[in-house]
N, C-alpha and C positions, 0 to 999 in steps of 0.2 A: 285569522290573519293578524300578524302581530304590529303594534303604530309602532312604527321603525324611528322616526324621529324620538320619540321620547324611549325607544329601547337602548339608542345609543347611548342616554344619558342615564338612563334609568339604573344601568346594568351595575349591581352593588349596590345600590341605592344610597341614599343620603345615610350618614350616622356619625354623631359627632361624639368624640370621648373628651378628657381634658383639655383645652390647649389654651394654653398662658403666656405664648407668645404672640407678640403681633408684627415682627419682623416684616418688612415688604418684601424682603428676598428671599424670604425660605418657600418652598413649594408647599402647599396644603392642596392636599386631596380630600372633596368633601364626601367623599367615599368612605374616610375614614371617620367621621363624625356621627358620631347616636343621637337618633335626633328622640328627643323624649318632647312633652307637654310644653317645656321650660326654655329649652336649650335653644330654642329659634327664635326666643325672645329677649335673645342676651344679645348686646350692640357689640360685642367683643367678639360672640360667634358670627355674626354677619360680616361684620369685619374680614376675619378671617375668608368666610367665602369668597366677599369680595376679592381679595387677593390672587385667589383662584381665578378670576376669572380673567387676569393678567397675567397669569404665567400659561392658562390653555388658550388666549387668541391663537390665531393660528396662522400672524404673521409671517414668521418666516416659512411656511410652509405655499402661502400664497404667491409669497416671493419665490420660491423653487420654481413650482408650477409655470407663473408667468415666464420666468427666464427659460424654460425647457420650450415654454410654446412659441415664443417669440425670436429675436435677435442676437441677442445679450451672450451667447455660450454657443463653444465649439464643443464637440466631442474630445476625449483626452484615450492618445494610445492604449493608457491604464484603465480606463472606465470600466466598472465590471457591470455594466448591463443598468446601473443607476440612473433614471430617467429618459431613457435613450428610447421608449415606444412613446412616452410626451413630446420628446424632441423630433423627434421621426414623423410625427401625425398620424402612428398606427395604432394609438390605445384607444382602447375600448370603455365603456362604463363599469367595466370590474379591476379599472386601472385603481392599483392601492394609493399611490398619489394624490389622486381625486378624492377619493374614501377620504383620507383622512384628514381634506381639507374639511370637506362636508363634516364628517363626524366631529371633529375638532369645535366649529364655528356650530355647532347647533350644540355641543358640550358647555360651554361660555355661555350660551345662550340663557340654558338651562340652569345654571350657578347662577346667572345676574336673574334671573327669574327667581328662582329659590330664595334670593334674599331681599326680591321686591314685594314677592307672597307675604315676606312677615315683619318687615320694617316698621313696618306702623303698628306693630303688636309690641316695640320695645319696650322694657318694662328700668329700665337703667340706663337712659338718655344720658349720654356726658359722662360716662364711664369712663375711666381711662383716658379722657379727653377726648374718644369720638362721638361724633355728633352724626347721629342719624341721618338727619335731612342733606349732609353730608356724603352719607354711604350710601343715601336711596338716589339720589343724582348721579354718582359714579356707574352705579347699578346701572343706570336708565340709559346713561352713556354707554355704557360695554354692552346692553342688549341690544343697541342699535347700531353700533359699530359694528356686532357680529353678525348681522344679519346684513347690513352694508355690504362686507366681503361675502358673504354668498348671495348675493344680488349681481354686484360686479363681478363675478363668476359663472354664475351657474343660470344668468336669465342674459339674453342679448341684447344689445344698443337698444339704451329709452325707446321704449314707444308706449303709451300707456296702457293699450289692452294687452302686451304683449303678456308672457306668462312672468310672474315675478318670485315670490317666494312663500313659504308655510311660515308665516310670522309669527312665532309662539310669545304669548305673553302671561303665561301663567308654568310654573314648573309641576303643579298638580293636577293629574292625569286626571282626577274626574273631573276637571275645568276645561277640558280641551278635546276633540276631537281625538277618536282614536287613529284615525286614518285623516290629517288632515291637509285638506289640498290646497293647492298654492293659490295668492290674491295674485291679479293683473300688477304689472309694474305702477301704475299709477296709485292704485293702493297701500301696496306695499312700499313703497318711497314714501306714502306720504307716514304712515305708523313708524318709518325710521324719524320724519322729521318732528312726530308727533314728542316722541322720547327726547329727542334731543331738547325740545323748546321745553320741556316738563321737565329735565335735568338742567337747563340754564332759570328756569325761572325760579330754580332752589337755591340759586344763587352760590354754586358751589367755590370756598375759597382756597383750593387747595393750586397750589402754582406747580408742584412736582410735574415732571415731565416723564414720569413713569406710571401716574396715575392721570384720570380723564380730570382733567382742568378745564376753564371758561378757555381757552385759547384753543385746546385739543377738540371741546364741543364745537367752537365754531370753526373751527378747519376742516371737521366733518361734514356739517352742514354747508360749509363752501364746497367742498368735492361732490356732496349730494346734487346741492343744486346744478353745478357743473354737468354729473351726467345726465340729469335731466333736462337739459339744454335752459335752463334760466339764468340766462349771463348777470343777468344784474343784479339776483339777488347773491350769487356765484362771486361777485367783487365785491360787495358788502360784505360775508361772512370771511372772505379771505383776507382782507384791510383788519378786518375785529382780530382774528385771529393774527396778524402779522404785526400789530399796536406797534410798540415801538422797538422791536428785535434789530441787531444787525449782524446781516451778512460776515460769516469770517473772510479776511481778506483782502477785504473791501478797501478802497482807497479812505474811507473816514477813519479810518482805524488808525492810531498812530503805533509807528515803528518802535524798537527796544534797538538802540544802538549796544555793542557795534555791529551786531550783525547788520548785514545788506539788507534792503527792503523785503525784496524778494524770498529769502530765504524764512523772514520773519513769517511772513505772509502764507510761503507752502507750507508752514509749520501749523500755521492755525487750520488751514483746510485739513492735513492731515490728521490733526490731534481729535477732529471731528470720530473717527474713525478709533480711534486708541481712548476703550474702554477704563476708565478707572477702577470700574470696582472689581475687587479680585475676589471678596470675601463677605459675606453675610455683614450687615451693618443698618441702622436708623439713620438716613438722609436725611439731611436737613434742608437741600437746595436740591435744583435740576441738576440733573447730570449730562453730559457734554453742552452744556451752555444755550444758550439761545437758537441753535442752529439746530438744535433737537423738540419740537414742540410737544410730541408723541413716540416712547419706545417702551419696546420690554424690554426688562433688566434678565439676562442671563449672569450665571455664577459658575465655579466647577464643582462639582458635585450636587448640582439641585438636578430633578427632574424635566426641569424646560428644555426648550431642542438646544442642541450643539449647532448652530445653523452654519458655519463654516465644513462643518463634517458631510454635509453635501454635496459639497465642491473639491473636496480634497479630505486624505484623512492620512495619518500616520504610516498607519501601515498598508493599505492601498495603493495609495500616491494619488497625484492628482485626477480626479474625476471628469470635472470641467474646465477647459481653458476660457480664458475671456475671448469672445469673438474678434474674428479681423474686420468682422462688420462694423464695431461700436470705436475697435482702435483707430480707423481710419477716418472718424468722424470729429478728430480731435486737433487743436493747430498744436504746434510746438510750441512746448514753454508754458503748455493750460499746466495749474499747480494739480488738476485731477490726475496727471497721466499718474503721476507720485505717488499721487493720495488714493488712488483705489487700485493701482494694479503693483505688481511686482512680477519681472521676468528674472528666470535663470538659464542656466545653459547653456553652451557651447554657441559661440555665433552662428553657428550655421543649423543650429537644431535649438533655439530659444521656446522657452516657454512662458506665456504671462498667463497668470491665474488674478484673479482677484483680491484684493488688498480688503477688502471692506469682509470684516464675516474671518478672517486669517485668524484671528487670535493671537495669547500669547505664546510664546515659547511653550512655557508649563501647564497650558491648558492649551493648545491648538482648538480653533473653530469655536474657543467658548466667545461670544461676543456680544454685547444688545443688539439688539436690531430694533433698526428705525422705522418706525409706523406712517410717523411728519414728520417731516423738515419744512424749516424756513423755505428754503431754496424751492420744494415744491409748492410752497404757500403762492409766492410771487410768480411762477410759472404759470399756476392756474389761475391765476389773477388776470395776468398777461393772454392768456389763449380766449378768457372769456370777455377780456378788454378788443380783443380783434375779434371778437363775434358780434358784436355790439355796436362795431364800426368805429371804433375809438383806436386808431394804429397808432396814434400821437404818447398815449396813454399805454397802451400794451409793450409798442416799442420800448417806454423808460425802465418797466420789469425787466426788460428780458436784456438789454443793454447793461442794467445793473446785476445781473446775474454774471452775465459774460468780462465784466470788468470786475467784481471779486474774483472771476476765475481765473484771470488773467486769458481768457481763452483766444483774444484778438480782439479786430477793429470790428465793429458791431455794421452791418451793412443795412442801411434802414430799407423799411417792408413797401415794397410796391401796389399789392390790393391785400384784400384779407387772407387769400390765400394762402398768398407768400407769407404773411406774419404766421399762420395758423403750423404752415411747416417748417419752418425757423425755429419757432417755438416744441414743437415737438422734437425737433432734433438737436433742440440744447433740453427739454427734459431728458432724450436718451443718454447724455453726455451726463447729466446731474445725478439721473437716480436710477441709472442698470444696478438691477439684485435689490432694487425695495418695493419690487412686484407693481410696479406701474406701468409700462411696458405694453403690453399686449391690450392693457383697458383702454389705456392713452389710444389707440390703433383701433379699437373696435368703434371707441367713443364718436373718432372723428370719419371712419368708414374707409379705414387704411387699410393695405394686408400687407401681411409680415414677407419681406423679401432679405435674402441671404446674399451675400459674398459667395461664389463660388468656392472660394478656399474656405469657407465653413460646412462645406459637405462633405458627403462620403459616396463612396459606392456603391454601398446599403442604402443609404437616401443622397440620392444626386439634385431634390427638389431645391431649387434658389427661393421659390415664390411657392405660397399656399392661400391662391384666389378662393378658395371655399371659407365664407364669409361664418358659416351657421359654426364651422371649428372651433370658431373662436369663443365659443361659448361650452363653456364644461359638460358635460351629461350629467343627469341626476345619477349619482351611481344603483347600479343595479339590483341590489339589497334593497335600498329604499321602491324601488319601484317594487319589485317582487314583492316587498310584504307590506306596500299600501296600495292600494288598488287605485285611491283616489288622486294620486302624485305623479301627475303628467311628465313625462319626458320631453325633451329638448326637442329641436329639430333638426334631423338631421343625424340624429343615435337610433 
């Protein structure tokens, strides 16, 4: 029986030949590397790994996923069968969707593994000017970050014995289990928080926002603690992580005459969204500004996903429309309606697809995609400030969200309740298509309810009360060839 976990990654195996570049934007396949005596203890080829293990997260694909199971997207006339048994609630564990989130995030896994195996075998510290303890922090972050997203995937709302994940911490198959099975959630959270504290305690100083930063580590660690229901320590890492960023928008922000305030203003939320980089390059600063604390960088012609090509593609047409669920949640005049949707079409036959992921002209759908935001930083701030019994405190987040958005008059929270779904319904309004969605719903013990006008004839379901859905199946390959890898409940 074959360990399916480490076959996924395995397949090709590692081998590394020349590379003399260390571009952050170019894809490397560490499939393509020979790996000799030498070559894994050169900081320039770890490096390189590293890099790898930011262009295979498998953000936008979790992002799919959640908007197909959740609220967020209608079916499109054109749709040729792209996500529509996710959407529908009738896939199975040999859904390729699921696969390739799985496969993806234990691929990452494997890379930030691979170069935690031999980090401390460098034998040319300060090469080039990178610095190991450096790259072994980045590492420690992306192996915990990847197993983060198949946690909030593929195990159900915190519970500690519940079943949680196969935490790989070594990329070397005689180090690990060939069949290995999954630790309880309480475990397995705690080895993500383990990495993370081992990656901040290196002190990493890298500020990029396309690489794991002290602000990206602790916005992780704030969302950890978050689905682990520990509010307080869930405010502390999101405050660490939120330091001194602000909001686009915002009323501190001053205006650029002559334009009107407003105009200024929709301009900054949207530009949030309107990628700079068109072309392979050495950053020297974040990219899209403070509003972005965690993304990958997509290019045209790299190997990373096209993630607007999910939603719409050239010669298809559109795939997904944005729901009448999430548009109807919005007042007039919010500067998002602008910034994440665009409608065309005959007034009587309108269509709005989504603005975020659209691309340009000359690359359609090529886009980054957002990992963190600010904007989610202060949300989960806010939800864990009303679990806490702090409304006073949660209310100021989630008011100062809704006034950069311009969204309307902020209606203060009557018990925690009221604050807790307030708040979840300006996350829906903030971050539909960056895969929050459905966890935000699981986390708080919600179920996903539709708009009538979001269904079909084929599926006429508004509401999907089956709680266990909401939690991914281990896909069926991995079960097949480990004997020892428990399935979900409910598959």
């Amino acid at each position: 029986m074959k360990k399916r976990i480490l076959n996924i990654i395995l397949i090709g195996a590692i081998g590394l030949t020349s590379l003399n570049c260390t571009d952050l934007l170019e894809d490397v396949n560490p499939d393509a590397l020979q790996e000799n005596s030498q070559t894994l203890k050169d900081v320039t080829v770890l490096e390189r790994l590293l890099i790898n293990t930011y262009q295979t997260m498998p953000v936008g694909q979790e992002s799919f996923v959640q908007a197909m199971m959740s609220d967020e997207v209608r079916i499109a006339s054109t749709n040729n069968g792209s996500g529509v048994f996710l959407w529908g609630r009738t896939f199975t564990s040999q859904d390729g969707d699921v696969e390739t989130l799985w496969n993806n995030s234990y691929r990452t896994v494997f890379t930030a593994n691979k170069v935690l195996d031999n980090i401390d075998n460098v034998t040319n510290n300060g090469a080039n000017g990178l610095n190991k303890n450096q790259i072994k922090a980045e590492a420690l972050g992306m192996r915990a970050f990847a197993h983060f997203i198949i946690l909030k995937n593929f195990s159900p709302k915190y519970s500690p014995n519940a079943l949680g994940c196969a935490y790989m911490k070594s990329a070397n198959s005689e180090n690990v289990y060939d069949t290995p099975p999954r630790s309880n959630m309480q475990t397995s959270y705690q080895y993500v928080l383990d990495d993370l504290n081992a990656a901040l305690a290196l002190n990493p100083s890298n500020l990029l926002n396309m690489r794991m930063s002290k602000d990206a580590l602790n916005a992780i660690k704030s969302l950890v603690y978050l689905e682990m229901g520990d509010n307080p320590n869930a405010i502390t890492f999101a405050t660490a992580a939120i330091g001194t960023r602000v909001l686009k928008g915002g009323p501190e922000l001053p205006t650029v005459p002559p334009n009107p305030p407003s105009t200024v203003k929709q301009t900054e939320i949207t530009n949030i969204w309107t990628d700079p980089i068109t072309s392979a390059g050495t950053n020297a600063a974040p990219i899209d500004g403070s509003e972005v604390i965690f993304q990958q960088i997509n290019i045209a012609g790299a190997a990373s996903l096209t993630m607007g090509a999910l939603y719409r593609t050239p010669s298809l047409g559109v795939l997904w429309n944005a729901s009448t669920t999430i548009k109807a949640k919005y007042n007039a005049g919010d500067y998002r309606i602008a910034a994440y949707y665009r409608t065309f079409g005959t007034p009587t036959s309108l269509t709005t697809v989504y603005n975020k992921y659209y691309g340009p002209a000359a690359t359609p759908g090529i886009a980054n995609v957002k990992a963190i935001r600010l904007a989610e930083m202060i949300l989960a701030r806010a939800e864990a400030k009303a679990k806490t019994g702090d409304l006073a405190g949660a209310f100021a987040d989630y008011d100062l969200i809704r006034v950069s958005r311009n969204a309307g008059a902020s209606v203060a929270f009557t018990s925690t309740q009221d604050a807790i779904d307030k708040i979840l319904d300006e996350r829906f309004r903030e971050l539909p298509l960056e895969g929050k969605r459905l966890i935000d719903l699981k986390r708080n013990g919600k179920i996903v309810t539709r708009l009538g006008s979001d269904t079909t004839a084929a599926y006429p379901n508004t509401s999907f009360p089956n709680v266990d859905k909401m939690t991914l199946p281990i896909p069926y390959s991995e079960i097949f060839a480990n004997p020892n890898m428990q399935q979900n409940v409910g598959w």
